[in-house]
C-alpha positions as CSV (number, residue, x, y, z in Angstrom):
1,X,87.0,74.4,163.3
2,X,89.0,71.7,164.2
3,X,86.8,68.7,166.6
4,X,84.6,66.4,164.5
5,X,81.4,68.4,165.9
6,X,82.7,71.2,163.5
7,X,83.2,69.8,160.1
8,X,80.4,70.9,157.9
9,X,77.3,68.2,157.3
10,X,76.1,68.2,154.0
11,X,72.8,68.2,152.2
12,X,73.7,65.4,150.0
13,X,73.0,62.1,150.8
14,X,70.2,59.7,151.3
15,X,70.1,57.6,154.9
16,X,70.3,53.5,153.8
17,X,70.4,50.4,155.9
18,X,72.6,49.6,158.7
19,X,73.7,53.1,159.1
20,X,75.3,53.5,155.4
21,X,74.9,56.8,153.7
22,X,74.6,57.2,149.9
23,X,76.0,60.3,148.6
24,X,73.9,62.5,145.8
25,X,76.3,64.9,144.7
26,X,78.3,63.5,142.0
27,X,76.9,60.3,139.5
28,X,79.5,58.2,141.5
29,X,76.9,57.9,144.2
30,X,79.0,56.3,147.2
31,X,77.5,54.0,149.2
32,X,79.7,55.2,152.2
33,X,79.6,52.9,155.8
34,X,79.6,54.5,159.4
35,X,82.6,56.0,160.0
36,X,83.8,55.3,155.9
37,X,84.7,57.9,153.5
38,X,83.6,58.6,150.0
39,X,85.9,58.1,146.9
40,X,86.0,61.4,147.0
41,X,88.2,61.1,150.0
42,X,86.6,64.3,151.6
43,X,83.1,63.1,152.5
44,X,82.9,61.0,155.5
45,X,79.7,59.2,157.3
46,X,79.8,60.3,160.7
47,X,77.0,58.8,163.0
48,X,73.9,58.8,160.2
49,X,75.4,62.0,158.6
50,X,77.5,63.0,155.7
51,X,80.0,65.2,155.8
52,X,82.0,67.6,154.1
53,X,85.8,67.2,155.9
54,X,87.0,70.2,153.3
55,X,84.3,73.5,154.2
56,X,86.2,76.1,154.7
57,X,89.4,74.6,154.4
58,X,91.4,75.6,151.3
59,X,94.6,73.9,150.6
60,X,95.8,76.2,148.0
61,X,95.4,80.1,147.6
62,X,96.4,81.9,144.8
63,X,96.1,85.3,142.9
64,X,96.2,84.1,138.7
65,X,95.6,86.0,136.0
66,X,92.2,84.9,134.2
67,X,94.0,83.4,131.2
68,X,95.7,80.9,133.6
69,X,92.3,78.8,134.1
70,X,92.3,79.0,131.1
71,X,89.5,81.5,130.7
72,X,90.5,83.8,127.1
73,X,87.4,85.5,126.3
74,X,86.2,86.8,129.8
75,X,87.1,89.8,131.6
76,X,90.9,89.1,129.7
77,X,93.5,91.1,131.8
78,X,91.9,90.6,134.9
79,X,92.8,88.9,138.2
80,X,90.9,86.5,139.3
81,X,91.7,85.0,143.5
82,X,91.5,80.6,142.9
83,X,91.1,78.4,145.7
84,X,91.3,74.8,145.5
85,X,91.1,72.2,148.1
86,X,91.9,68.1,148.6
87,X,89.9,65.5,146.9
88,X,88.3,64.3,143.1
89,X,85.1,62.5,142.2
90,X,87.0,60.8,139.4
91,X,89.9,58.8,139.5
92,X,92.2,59.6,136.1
93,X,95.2,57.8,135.5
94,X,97.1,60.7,134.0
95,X,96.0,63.2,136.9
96,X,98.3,66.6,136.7
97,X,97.6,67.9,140.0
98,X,97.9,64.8,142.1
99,X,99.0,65.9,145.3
100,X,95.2,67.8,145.8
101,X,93.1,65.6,143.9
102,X,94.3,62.2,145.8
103,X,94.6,63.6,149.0
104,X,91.5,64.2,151.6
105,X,90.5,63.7,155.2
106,X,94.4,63.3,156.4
107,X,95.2,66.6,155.5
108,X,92.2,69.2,155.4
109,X,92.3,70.1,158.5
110,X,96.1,71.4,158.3
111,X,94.6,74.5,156.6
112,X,93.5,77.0,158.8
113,X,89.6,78.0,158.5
114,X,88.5,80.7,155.7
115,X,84.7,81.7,156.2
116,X,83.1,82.7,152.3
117,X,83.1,86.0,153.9
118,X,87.3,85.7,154.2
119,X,87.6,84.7,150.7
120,X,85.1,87.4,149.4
121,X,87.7,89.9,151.6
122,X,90.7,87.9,150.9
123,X,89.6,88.6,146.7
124,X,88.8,92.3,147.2
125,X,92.0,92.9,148.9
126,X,94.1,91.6,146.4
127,X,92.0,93.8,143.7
128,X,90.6,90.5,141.8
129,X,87.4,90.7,139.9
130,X,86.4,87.3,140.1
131,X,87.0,84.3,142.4
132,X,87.8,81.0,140.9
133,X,87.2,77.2,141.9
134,X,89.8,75.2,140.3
135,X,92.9,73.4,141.4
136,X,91.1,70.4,142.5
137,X,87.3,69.6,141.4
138,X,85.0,72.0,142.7
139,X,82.6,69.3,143.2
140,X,83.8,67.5,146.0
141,X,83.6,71.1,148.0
142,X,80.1,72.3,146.5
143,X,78.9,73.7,149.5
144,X,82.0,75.7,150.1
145,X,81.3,76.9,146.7
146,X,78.1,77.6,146.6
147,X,78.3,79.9,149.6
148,X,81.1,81.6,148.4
149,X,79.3,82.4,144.8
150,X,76.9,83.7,146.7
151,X,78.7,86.3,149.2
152,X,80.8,87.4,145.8
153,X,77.4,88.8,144.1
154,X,76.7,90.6,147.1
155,X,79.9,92.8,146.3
156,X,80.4,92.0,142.8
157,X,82.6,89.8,141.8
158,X,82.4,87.7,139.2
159,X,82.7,83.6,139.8
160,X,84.7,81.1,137.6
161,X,84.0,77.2,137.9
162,X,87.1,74.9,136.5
163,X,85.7,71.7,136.4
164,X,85.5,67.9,135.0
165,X,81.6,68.3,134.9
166,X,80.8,65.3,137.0
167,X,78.0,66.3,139.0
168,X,74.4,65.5,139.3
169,X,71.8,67.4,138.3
170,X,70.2,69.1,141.8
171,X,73.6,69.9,142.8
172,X,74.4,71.2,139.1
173,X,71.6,73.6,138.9
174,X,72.2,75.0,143.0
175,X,75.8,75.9,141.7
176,X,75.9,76.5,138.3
177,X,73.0,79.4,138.8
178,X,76.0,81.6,140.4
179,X,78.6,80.9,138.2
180,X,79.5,83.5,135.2
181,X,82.2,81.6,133.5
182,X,83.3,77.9,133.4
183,X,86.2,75.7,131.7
184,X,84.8,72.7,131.8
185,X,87.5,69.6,130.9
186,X,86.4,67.2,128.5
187,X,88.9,64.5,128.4
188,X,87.9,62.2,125.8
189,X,85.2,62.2,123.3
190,X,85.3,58.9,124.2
191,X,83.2,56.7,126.8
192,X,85.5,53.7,126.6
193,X,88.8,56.5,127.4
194,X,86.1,58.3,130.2
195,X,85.5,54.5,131.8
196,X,89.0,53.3,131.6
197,X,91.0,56.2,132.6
198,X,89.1,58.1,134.3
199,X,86.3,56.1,136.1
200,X,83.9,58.1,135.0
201,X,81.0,58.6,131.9
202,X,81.3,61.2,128.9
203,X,77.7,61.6,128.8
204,X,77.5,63.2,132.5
205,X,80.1,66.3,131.2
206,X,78.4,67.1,128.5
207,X,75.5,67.6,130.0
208,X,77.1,70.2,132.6
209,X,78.4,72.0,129.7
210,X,74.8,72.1,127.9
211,X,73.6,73.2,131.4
212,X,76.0,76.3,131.5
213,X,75.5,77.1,128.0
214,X,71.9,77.0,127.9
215,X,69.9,77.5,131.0
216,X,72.8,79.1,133.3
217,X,73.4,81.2,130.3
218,X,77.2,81.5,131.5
219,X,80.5,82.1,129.6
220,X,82.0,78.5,128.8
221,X,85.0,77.5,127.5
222,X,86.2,74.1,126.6
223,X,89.2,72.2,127.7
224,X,91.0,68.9,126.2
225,X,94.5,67.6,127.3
226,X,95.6,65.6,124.4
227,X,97.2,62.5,125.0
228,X,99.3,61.0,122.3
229,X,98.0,57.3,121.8
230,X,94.7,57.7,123.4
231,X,92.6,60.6,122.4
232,X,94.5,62.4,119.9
233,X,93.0,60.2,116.9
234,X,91.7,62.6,114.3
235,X,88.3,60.8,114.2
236,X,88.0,61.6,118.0
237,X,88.7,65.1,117.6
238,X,86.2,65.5,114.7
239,X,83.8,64.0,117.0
240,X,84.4,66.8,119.8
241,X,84.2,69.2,117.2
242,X,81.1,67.8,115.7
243,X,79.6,67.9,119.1
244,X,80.8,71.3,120.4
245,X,79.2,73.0,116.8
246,X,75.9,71.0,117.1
247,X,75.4,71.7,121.0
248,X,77.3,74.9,121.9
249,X,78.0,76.8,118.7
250,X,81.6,77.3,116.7
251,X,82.3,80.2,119.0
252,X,83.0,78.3,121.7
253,X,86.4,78.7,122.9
254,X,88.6,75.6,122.8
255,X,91.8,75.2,124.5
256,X,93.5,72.1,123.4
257,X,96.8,71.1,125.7
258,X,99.9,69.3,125.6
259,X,100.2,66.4,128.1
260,X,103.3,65.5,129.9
261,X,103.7,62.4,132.2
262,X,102.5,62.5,135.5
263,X,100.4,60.4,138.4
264,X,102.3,57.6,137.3
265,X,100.5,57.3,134.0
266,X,103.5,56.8,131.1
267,X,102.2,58.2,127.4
268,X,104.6,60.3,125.8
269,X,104.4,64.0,126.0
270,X,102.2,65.5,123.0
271,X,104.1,66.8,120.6
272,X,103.4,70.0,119.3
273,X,102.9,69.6,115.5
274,X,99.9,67.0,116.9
275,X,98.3,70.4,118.8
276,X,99.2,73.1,115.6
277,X,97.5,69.9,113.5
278,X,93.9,70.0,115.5
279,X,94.0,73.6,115.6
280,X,94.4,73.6,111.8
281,X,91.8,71.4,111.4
282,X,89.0,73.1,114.1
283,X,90.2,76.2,112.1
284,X,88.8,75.3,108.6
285,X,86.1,73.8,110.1
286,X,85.0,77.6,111.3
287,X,86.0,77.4,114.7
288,X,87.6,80.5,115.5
289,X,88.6,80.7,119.2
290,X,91.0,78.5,119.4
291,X,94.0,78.5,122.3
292,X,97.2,75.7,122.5
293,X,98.5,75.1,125.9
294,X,101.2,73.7,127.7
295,X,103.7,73.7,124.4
296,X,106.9,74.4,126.0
């Protein structure tokens, strides 16, 4: 898997004038031109079609424990095998795994080739009941993910998505039908923070999470690095909390996490009285799975 005959050419894209491609799978919908990539940096328009430059191609491998995703109320104890590759489909200033998520076409193809059926192996080997997509966003390597949900039911294993939840919604319901828990980020509860810093729009996550909740029927649990000076404003974390009990129920798990500077961004690093003060508050408002991370 290594000529340009090889990469894998996805579904996702619509054929546009003068040989440009848009892609369908995220809401960022790049308009991409011959022989261009994607923001994504991982999707590339290669004579009329798109495609993906990281199938089969996983830049990191690991064995984590299930809490690590952080997934706290499914399967707890477990093993679960991640795989991550290059590439994002948003841009956030404040990125903590930078040197996947702003990387792409220059490096995938370092990575030897894993078929789904050698991750499904790979993952039974190593005794794990589930296989996780997380490092980078699972997104940008959909089809890679999709095929590999798909070979895991055939043995049983369980599948975990770690996502931002910027996806659209064909591409959403194709995945998210063979995925039994999620941790999906929400950043912000904030469309001027999600615009800003991240490129991106607040309403397109929420929806993913309402998909997983409600029609996928999968385990979700809910993510939010705070970030001293931009989201950690106690009006914005009412409003997260207002939305999480109106649209997904106070037992929804919600791991709120300590930022430290990285990609360049320069905010403080959350203190930790600011992370024992929201989980005070979510507390006595009846929220009752509630996990800190990243205090140190």
């Amino acid at each position: 898997m290594s000529s340009a005959e090889e990469y894998f050419i996805s579904p996702y894209y619509e054929a546009l004038e003068q040989g440009e491609l848009r892609c369908t799978l995220c809401p960022r919908q790049c308009c991409i031109k011959p022989g261009g990539l994607g923001r994504c940096l991982v999707r590339r328009n290669s004579e009329g079609q798109l495609q993906s430059l990281v199938y089969g191609h996983p830049a990191a491998l690991q064995v984590d424990p299930i809490e690590k995703k952080p997934i706290s109320y499914w399967k707890p104890g477990s093993r679960t095998f991640s795989l991550g590759t290059f590439g994002c489909n948003m841009s956030c200033l404040h990125c903590q795994n930078e040197h996947l998520s702003r990387s792409g076409s220059q490096r995938s193809q370092e990575y030897r080739y894993l078929s789904p059926a050698d991750i499904v192996r790979l993952a039974k080997m190593k005794n794990c009941a589930s296989i996780a997509f997380t490092y980078n966003e699972p997104t940008v390597f959909q089809e890679y993910a999709l095929d590999i949900a798909k070979e895991a039911k055939k043995f049983g294993l369980g599948t975990v998505l770690v996502s931002n939840g910027r996806i659209n919604p064909e591409p959403r319901r194709e995945l998210y039908e063979y995925i039994d828990a999620a941790n999906i980020d929400i950043k912000a509860f904030s469309e001027d923070f999600y615009r800003k810093i991240c490129g991106a729009s607040l309403a397109d996550v929420l929806e993913s999470c309402r998909h997983l909740r409600h029609i996928s029927n999968s385990h979700l649990e809910i993510t939010n690095l705070v970030i001293p000076g931009y989201n950690d404003d106690p009006a914005m974390i009412q409003a997260l909390l207002d939305w999480v009990e109106q649209e997904l129920g106070k037992d929804t798990p919600l791991h709120f996490s300590a930022y430290y500077p990285a990609g360049g961004f320069t905010a403080p690093a959350t203190k930790p009285d600011t992370l024992y003060r929201i989980e005070s508050l979510a507390k006595q408002r009846g929220f009752s799975r509630i996990k800190l991370g990243n205090l140190r």
